[in-house]
C-alpha atoms as one frame of an Amber mdcrd trajectory, in Angstrom:
protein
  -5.128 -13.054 -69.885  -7.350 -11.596 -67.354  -5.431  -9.863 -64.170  -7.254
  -9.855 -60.872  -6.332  -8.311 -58.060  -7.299  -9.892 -54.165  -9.947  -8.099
 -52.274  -7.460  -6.652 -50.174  -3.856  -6.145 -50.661  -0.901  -3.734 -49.725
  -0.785  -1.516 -47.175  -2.599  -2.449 -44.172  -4.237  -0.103 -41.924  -1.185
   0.700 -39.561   1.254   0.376 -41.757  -0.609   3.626 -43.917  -0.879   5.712
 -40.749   2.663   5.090 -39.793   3.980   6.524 -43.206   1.558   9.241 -42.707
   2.744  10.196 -39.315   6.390   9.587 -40.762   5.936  12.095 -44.072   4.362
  14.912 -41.693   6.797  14.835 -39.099   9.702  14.850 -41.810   8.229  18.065
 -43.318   9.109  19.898 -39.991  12.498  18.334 -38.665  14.714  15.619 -39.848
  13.233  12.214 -38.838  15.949   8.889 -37.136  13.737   5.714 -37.333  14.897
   2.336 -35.274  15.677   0.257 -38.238  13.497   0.257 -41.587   9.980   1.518
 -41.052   8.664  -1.215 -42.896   9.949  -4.275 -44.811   9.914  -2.960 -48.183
  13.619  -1.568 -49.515  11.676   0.419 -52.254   9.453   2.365 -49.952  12.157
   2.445 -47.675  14.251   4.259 -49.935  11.623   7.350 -50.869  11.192   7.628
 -47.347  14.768   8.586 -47.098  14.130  11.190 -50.166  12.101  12.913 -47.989
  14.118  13.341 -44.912  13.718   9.451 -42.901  16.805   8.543 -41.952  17.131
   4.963 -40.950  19.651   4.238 -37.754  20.520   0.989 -36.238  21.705   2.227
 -33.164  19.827   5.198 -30.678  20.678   9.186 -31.563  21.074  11.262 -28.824
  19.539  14.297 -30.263  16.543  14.763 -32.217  13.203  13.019 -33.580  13.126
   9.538 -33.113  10.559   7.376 -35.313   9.680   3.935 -33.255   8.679   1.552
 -36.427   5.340  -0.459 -37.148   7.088  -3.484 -35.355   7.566  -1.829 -31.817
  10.339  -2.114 -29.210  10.966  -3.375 -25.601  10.513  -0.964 -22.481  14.264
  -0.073 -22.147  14.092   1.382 -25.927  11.572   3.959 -24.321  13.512   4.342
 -21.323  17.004   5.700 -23.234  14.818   7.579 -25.288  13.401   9.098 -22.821
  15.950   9.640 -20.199  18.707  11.241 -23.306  15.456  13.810 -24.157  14.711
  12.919 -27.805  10.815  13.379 -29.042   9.841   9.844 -29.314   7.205   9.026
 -32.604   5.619   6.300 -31.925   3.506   4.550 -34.391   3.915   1.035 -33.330
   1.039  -1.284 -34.561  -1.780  -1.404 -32.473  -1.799  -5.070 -32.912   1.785
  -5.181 -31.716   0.876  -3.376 -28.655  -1.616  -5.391 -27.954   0.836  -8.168
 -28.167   3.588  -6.526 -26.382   0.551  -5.897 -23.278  -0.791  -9.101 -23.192
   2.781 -11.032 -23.017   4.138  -8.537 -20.367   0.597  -9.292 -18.009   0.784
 -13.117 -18.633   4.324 -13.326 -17.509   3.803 -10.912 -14.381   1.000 -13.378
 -13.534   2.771 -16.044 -13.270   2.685 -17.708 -17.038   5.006 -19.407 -19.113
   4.756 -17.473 -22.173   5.111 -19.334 -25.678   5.579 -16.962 -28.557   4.852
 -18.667 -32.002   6.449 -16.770 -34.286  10.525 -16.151 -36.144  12.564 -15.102
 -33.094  14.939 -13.025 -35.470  12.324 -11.265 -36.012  12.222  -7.184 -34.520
   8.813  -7.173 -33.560   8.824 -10.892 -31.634  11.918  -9.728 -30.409  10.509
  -6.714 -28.685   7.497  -8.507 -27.821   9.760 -11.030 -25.474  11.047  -7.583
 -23.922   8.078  -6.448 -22.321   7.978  -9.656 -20.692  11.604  -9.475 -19.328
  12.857 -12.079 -21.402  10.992 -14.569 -19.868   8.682 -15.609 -23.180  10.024
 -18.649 -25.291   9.734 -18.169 -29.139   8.760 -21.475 -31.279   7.964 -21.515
 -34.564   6.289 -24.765 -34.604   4.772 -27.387 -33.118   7.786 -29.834 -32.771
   9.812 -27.163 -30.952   6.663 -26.963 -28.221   6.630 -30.608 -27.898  10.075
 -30.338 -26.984   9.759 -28.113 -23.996   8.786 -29.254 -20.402   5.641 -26.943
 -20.107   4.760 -25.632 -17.005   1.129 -25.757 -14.640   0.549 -22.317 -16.149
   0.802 -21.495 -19.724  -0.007 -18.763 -22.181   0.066 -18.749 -25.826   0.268
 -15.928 -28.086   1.566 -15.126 -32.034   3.672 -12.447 -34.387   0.486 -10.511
 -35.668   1.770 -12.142 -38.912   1.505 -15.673 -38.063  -0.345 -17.773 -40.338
  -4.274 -18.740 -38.161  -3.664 -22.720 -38.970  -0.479 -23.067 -37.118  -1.796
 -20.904 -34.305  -4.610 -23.128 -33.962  -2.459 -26.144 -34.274  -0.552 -25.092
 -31.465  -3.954 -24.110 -29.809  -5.294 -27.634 -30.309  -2.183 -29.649 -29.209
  -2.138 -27.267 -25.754  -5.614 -27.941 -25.393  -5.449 -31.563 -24.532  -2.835
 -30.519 -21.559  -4.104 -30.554 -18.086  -2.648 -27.161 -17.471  -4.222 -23.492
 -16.973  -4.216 -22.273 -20.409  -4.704 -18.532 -21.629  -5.014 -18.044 -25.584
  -4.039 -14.802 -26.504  -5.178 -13.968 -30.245  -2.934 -11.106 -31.400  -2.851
 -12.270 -34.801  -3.712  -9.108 -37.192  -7.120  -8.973 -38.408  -5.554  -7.184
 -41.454  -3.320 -10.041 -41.859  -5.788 -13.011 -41.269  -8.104 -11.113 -43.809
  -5.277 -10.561 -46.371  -4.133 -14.125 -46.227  -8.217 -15.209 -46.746  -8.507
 -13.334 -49.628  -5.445 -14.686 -51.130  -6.735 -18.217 -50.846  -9.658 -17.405
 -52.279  -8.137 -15.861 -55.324  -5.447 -18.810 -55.727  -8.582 -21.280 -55.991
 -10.032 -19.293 -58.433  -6.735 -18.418 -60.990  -3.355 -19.910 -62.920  -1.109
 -18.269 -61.228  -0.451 -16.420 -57.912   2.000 -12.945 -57.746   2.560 -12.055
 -54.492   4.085  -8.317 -54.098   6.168  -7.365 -50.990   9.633  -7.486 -49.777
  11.305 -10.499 -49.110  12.391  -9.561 -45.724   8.518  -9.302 -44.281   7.071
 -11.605 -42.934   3.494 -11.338 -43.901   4.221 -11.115 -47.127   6.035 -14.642
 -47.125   3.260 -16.023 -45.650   1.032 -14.204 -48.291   3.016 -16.623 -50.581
   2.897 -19.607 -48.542  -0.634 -19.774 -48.120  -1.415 -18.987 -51.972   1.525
 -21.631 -53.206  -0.545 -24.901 -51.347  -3.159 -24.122 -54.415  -1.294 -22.685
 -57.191   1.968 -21.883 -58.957   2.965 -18.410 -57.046   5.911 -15.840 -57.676
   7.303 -13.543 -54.673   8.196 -10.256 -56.638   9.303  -6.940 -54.381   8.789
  -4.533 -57.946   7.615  -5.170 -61.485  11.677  -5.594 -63.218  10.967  -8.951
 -61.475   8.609 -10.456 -63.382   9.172 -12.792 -66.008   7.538 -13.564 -69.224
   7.768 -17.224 -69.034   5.721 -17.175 -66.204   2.543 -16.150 -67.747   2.619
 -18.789 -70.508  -0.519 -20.973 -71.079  -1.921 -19.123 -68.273  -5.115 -17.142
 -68.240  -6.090 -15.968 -64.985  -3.310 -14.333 -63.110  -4.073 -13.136 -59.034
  -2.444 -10.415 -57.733  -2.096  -9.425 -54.034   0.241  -7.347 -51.862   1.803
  -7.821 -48.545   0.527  -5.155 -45.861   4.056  -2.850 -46.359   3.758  -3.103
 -50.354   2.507   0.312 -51.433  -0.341   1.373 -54.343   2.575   2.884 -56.359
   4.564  -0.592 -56.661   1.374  -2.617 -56.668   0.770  -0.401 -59.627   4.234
  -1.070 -61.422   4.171  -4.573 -61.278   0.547  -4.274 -63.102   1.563  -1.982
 -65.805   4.107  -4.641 -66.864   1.982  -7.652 -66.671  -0.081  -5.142 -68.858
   2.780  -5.153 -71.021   3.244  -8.852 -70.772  -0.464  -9.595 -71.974  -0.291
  -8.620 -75.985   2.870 -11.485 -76.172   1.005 -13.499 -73.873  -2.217 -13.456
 -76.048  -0.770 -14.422 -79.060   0.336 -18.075 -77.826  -2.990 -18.357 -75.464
  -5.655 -17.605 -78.832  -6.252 -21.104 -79.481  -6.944 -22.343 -75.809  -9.056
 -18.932 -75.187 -11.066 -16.298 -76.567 -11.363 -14.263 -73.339 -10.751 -10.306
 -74.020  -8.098  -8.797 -72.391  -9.052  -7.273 -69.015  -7.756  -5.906 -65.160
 -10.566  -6.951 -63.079 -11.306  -7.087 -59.250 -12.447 -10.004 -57.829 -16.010
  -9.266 -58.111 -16.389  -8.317 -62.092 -14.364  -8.282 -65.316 -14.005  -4.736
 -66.630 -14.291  -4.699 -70.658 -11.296  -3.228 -72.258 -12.264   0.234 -73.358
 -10.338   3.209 -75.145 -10.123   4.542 -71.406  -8.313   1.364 -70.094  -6.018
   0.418 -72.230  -3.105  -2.139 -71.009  -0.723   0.933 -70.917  -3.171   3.326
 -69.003  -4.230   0.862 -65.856  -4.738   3.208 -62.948  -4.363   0.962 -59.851
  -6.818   3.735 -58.069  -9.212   2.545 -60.855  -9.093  -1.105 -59.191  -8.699
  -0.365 -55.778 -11.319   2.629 -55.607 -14.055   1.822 -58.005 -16.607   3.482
 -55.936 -16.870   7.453 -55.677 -17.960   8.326 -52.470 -19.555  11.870 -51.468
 -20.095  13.572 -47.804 -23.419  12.414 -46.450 -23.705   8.546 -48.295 -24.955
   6.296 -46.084 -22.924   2.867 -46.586 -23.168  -0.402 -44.795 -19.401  -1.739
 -44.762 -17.238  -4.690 -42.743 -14.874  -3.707 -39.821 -11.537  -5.138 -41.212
  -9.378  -3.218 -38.333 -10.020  -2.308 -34.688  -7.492   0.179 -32.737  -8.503
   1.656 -29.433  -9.138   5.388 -31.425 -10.306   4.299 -34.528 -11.218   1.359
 -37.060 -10.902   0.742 -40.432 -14.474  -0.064 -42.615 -14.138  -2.020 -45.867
 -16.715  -0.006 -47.338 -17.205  -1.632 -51.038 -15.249  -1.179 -54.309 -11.593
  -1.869 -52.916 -12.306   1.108 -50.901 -11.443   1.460 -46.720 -12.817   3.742
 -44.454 -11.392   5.337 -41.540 -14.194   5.735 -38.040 -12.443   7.697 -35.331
 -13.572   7.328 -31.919 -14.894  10.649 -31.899 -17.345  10.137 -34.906 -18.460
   6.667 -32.918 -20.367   7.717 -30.061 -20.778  10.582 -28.045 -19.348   9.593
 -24.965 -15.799   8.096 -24.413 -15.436   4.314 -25.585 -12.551   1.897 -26.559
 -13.401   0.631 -29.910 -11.380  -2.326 -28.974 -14.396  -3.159 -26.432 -17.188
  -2.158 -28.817 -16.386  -3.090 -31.932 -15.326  -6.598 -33.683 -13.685  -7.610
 -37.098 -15.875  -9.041 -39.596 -18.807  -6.922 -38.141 -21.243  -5.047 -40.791
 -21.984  -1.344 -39.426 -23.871   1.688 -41.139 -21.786   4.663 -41.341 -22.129
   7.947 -42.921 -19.368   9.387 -45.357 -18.164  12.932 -44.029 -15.226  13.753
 -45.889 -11.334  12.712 -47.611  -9.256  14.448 -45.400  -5.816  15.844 -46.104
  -4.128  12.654 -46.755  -6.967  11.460 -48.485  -8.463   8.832 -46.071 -12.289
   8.979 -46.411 -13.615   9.361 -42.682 -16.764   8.316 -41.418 -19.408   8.415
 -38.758 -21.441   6.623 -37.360 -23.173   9.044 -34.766 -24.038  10.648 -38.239
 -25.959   7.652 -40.205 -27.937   7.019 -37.220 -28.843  10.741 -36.302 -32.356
  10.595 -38.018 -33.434   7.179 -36.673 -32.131   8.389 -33.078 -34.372  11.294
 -34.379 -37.207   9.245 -34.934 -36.854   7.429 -31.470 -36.913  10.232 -29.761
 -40.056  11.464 -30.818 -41.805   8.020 -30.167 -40.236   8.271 -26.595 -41.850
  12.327 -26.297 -44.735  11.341 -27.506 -45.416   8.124 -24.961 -43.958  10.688
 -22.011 -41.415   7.864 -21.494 -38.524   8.258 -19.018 -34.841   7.733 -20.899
 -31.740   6.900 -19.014 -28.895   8.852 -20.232 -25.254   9.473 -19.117 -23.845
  13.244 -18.509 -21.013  14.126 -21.439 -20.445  17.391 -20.353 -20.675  19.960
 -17.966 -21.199  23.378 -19.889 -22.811  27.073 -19.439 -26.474  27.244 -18.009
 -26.536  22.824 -17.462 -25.556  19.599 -18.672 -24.863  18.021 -21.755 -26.559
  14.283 -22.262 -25.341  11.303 -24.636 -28.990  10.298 -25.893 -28.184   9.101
 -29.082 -27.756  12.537 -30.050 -26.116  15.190 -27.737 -29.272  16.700 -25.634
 -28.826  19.669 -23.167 -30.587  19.433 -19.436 -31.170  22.886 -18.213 -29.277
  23.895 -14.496 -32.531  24.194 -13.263 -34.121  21.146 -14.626 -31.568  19.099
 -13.060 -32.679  18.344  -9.623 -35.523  19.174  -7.181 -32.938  21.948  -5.164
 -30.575  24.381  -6.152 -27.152  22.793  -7.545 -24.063  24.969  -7.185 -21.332
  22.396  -8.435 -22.489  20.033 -11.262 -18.859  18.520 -11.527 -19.634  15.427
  -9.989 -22.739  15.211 -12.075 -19.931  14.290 -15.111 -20.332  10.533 -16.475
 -23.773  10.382 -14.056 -26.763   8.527 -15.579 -29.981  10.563 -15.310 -33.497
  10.045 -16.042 -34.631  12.110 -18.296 -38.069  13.573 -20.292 -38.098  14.974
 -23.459 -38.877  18.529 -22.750 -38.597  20.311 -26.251 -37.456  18.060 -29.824
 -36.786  19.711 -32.818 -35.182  17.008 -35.383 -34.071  19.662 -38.075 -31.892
  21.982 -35.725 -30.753  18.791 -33.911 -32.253  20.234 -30.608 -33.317  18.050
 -27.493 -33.816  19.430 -24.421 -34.510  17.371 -21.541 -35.388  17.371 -17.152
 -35.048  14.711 -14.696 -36.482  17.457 -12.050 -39.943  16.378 -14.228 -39.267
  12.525 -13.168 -38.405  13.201  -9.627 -41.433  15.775  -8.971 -43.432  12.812
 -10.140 -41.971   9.875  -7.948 -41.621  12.008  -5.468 -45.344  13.002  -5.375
 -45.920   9.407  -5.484 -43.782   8.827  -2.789 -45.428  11.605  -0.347 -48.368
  10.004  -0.728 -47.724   6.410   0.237 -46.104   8.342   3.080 -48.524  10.411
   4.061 -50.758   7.377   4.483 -48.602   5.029   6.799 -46.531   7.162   9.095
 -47.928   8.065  12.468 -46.236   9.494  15.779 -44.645   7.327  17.681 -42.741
   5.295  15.201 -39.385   5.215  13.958 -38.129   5.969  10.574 -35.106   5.921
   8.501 -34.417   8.501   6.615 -31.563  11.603   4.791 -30.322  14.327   6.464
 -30.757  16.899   3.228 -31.017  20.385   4.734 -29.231  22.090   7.356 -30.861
  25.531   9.588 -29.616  27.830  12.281 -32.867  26.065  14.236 -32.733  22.354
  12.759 -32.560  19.738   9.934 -34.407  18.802   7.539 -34.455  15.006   6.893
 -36.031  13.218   3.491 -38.465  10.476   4.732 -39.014   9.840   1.310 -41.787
  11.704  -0.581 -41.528  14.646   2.449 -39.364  16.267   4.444 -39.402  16.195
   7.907 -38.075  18.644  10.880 -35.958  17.587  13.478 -35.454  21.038  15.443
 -32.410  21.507  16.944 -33.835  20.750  20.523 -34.572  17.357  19.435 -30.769
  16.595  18.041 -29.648  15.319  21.857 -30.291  15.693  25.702 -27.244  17.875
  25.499 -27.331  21.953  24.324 -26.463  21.529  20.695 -25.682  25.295  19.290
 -25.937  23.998  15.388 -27.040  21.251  14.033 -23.834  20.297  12.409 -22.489
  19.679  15.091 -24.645  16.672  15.090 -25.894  15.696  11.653 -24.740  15.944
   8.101 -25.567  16.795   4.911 -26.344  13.364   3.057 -25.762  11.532   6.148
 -28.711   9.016   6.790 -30.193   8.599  10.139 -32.567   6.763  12.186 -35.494
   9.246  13.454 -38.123   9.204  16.069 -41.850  10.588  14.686 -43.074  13.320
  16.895 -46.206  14.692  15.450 -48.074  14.110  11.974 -49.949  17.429  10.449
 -51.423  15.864   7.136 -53.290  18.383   6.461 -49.835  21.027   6.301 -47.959
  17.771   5.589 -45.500  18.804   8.133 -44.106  15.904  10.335 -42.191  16.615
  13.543 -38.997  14.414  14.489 -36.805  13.923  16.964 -33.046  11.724  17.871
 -33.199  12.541  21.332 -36.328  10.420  22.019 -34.372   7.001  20.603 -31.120
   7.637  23.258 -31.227   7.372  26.686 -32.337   9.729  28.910 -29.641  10.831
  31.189 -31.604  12.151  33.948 -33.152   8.920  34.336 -29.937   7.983  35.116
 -28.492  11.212  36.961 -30.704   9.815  40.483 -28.941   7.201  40.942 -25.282
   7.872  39.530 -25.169  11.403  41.480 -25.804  12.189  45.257 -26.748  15.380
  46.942 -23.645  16.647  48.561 -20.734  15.071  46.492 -18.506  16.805  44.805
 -18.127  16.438  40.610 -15.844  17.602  38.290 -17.542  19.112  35.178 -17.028
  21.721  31.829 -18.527  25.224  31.898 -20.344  25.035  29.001 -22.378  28.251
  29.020 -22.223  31.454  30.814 -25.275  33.538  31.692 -25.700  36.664  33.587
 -27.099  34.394  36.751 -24.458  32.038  36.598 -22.603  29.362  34.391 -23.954
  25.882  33.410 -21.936  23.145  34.017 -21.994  20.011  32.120 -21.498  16.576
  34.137 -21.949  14.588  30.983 -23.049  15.036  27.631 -27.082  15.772  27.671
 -26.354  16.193  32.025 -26.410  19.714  33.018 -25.953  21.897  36.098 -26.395
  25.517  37.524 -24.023  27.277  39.244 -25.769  30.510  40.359 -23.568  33.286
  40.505 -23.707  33.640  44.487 -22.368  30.079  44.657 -19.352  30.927  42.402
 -17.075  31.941  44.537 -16.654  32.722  49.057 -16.315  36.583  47.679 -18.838
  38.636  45.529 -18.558  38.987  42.336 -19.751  41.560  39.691 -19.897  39.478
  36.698 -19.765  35.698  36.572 -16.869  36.362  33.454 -14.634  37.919  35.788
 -13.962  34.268  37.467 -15.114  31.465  34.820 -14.770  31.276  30.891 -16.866
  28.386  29.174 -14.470  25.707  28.342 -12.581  25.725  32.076 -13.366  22.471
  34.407 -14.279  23.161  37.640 -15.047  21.001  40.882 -18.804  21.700  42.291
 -20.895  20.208  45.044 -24.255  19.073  44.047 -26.787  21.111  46.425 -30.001
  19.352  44.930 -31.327  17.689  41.950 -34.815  17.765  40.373 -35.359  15.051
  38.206 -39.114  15.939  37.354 -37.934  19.391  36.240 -34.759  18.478  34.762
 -32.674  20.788  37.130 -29.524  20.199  39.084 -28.130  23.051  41.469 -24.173
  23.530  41.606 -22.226  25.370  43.891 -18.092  25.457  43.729 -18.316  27.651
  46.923 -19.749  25.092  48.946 -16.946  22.454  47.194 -14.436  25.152  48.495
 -15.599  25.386  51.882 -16.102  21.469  52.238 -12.335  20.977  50.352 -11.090
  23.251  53.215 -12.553  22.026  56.109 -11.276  18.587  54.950  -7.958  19.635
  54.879  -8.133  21.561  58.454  -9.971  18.032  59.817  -7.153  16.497  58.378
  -4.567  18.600  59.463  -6.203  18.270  62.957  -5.924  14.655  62.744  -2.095
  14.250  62.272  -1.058  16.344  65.421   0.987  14.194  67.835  -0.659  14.510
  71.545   2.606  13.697  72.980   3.985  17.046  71.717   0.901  18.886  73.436
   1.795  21.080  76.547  -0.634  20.867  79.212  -1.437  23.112  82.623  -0.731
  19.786  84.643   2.227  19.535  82.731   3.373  23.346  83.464   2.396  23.274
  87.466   4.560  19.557  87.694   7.552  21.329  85.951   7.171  24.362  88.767
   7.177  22.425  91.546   9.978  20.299  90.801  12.108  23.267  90.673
């Protein structure tokens, strides 16, 4: 009777992490979890050994373990709000479920759940979408429901694939807007493969797991459509009877079945096999073996039927830091995956051992994929963890040479800002010196963080893992490049676009592109301008008039004022000799005060025309800033000169009022000499 065990069996990826996250936080406090951590009564029951205390109803005080199945929002929310330390180690599958229900519905969905609505993890999936989602658990019940113009499907991450894509099918021929949303486990749909495979292949199918999970009945559903299978939670279950006239046995394991009862339930079929043998002789000659799926092992003195070491089955292979295998992603989380690596054995690739720059696995990584990792070590709970940045290091290695030695540019995004430059995701973490950065002096590099550059391969030493790279190389070059197509096209007189990149006390320097031009501070406006930032920015681009070309220096001359209007073109025939304007003191002198009419429009107030008295200092009556009334005494357009004078406006405002005053006397109430001699001689 030869026993062989499926490819993969027992626990799954998430449900060994959550009893690993379970034990450790039980070694430090006593641990409350929300119902059974997993659906296994045996397991269950050495968790509570070693301090997990299972609770049906929220604890007010202390550590509170969220189970593999998850829970709806307002678990989180009493959790939170009566101050207990939440341990979560939901599925990521279930997550995924719980997310992609709860955005269907707020879009608008109807949300069809296939899956056993008793069941805690569908019923906490229907949460998250305010118990809006329907649960079926067939094809009949969907029939039955009016569906709506929108509808999205989804499954319990233990549903069995066929009556997803049943479901999937029917919906299909609908003329609605359909969303499929797989959240069936890959460690599930790849347990439940394996298991058909073996049931084709033996006489009988045990299936190992409680009787209250659900993957595990569907572990026995799937295997019982091709052979005669038993549903055994630990080995006291088995019966003799069973194994009679049969010669191949399959064994696999539900995802919350642990190695230790998986192991049991062997050791007795063990046991089972020399009573077993003695009935089969005649139909077979086969020697007594525990096998994997892949090859028979030969009974030797080492494996005798009593001394089966399930780790013998399950890890065949003896991995050591620094093998280079080529496994199959069988799990994908958002921080790590799980890599069937050969021999039974799984892998464990953290995010931080994928790449060097921040990724979601979920987006970069697919079940059923092959990838090339590198073993680095078991670590303390004896998961062997891998890398990929590590198996590819010397064919990165090798790139990178080819790419020195061409002088090729590489594009490559910025990891990390550190001491003396930046830190580069080329494969390989490569350092770009402070200086090698860009063509100017850069005080801040924090917004430099998650920047692509373009890079050369300065200095490449494989064995120390060194690369040390410039992009101020690549833009010297372009911009060389550049300053010569430049240099060869632009002439005074035309107009340019280009970025304000420099600012002076006496002007800005603007990037035509190859060269920088100067655009002095005289040539920002027709108005005084005391700084060019009052104008201009940093960064800002602008439209530029060409002045003057010196190829020869390679200086070029610009100018803004020459592309706006010229006010004093305007100032003859908007302003009149002898009317009065209002205007701002914009500058004080020791001969006067200018006065500006309008922006680029200017006026001179000498000091003699300040005021009707004399004055020592023109401070003592005007401050820049004040406005002031002035008459305009002359204007020179040629010379760009308009002469002010507010005691002229004074004298003309008063005379206007004394003509005006003069003008509202009543001649009636004048006295006269006529008037005087008729009064005397009527006396």
């Amino acid at each position: 009777m030869e026993i062989i065990v499926a490819e993969h069996a027992g626990f799954c990826f998430g449900v060994e992490k959550a009893i690993q996250a379970a034990e450790k936080a039980a070694r430090r406090e006593p641990v409350f979890s929300l119902g059974p951590l997993l659906h296994n009564k045996q397991e269950t029951a050495r968790l509570k050994k070693l301090g997990i205390i299972e609770k049906d109803e929220l604890m007010e005080k202390g550590a509170v373990l969220i189970r593999t199945h998850g829970v709806g929002p307002q678990t989180y929310e009493l959790l939170e709000k009566q101050g207990s330390k939440i341990i979560d180690v939901t599925c990521p599958h279930v997550k995924k479920a719980q997310k992609v229900a709860r955005e269907a519905a707020e879009q608008g969905y109807q949300v069809f759940i296939l899956g056993d609505h008793q069941h805690v993890e569908v019923q906490g999936i229907v949460a998250w979408t305010e118990n809006k989602a329907i649960v079926i658990n067939s094809l009949e019940e969907l029939k039955k429901i009016k569906l709506k113009d929108k509808v999205a499907l989804l499954a319990q991450t233990t549903e069995k694939e066929t009556n997803f894509n049943e479901l999937v099918a029917y919906l299909q021929t609908q003329p609605l807007d359909l969303k499929i949303l797989p959240t069936i486990c890959s460690a599930t749909r790849i347990r439940q493969k394996a298991a058909v495979k073996l049931a084709k292949q033996v006489d009988l199918m045990i299936v190992i797991g409680g009787r209250h999970s659900s993957n595990t009945k569907k572990l026995k559903e799937v295997c019982q459509k091709y052979v005669t299978t038993y549903q055994v939670e630990q080995a006291d279950e088995l019966q003799l009877k069973w194994f009679q006239n049969k010669f191949k046995i399959g064994v696999t394991a539900g995802a919350s079945t642990p190695d230790w009862i998986i192991k049991e339930v062997i050791e007795q079929m063990e046991e089972y096999k020399m009573d077993v043998q003695e009935e089969n002789m005649e139909e077979s000659s086969k020697q007594n073996n525990v096998v994997t799926e892949e090859a028979v092992l030969p009974q030797t003195e080492e494996t005798t039927p009593n001394s089966i070491d399930l780790g013998e089955q399950i890890n065949i292979q003896t991995f050591r830091p620094g093998d280079l295998i080529t496994g199959t992603i069988v799990q994908v989380a958002s921080d790590e995956a799980l890599i069937d690596i050969g021999g039974k054995s799984e892998g464990i690739l953290p995010v931080t051992e994928f790449s060097n720059t921040k990724v979601d696995l979920c987006d970069v990584l697919e079940v059923g994929e092959e990838i090339t990792v590198e073993v680095v070590k078991k670590d303390e709970e004896g998961n062997i963890i891998l890398s990929r940045k590590r198996a590819h290091f010397n064919e990165i290695m090798e790139h990178l040479a080819q790419v020195k030695k061409a002088n090729e540019i590489i594009e490559a995004p910025v990891i990390e800002i550190v001491k003396g430059g930046l830190l580069v995701d080329v494969g390989v973490k490569g350092f770009v010196p402070a200086s090698q950065v860009e063509l100017f002096f850069v005080k801040d590099f924090s917004e430099y963080l998650q920047k692509v550059l373009r890079l050369r391969i300065l200095e490449l030493e494989p064995e120390k893992g060194k690369v040390v790279l410039s992009q101020r190389i690549v833009l010297a070059e372009e911009r060389e490049k550049q300053k010569a197509a430049l240099l060869k096209d632009i002439e005074a007189g035309q107009t340019r676009k280009g970025v304000v990149k420099r600012l002076t006390n006496f002007g800005a320097f603007v990037d035509l592109g190859g060269l920088d031009g100067l655009l002095h501070v005289s040539e920002l406006g027709w108005q005084r301008v005391d700084h060019p930032s009052d104008v201009v920015q940093e960064g800002q681009e602008i439209e530029v008039y060409v002045l003057s070309v010196d190829r020869d220096k390679e200086k070029i001359s610009l100018s803004l004022k020459e592309l706006l209007p010229d006010p004093w073109q305007e100032a003859i025939k908007k302003y009149e000799v002898n009317s009065i304007i209002t205007g701002k003191v914009v500058r004080i002198v020791s001969f006067g005060a200018f006065v500006e009419l309008e922006p680029g429009l200017d006026g001179l107030v000498h000091i003699s025309k300040i005021s009707k008295q004399r004055i020592d200092t023109v401070s003592d009556v005007l401050e820049v800033g004040q406005e002031i009334q002035a008459k305009i005494m002359s204007i020179d357009v040629e010379r760009k000169r308009i002469s002010l004078s507010i005691k002229d406006a004074l004298i003309d405002e008063e005379e206007a009022k004394y003509a005006s005053y003069l003008g509202h006397q009543d001649t009636q109430d004048l006295v006269t000499i006529g008037d005087l001699i008729k009064e005397n001689q009527g006396e």
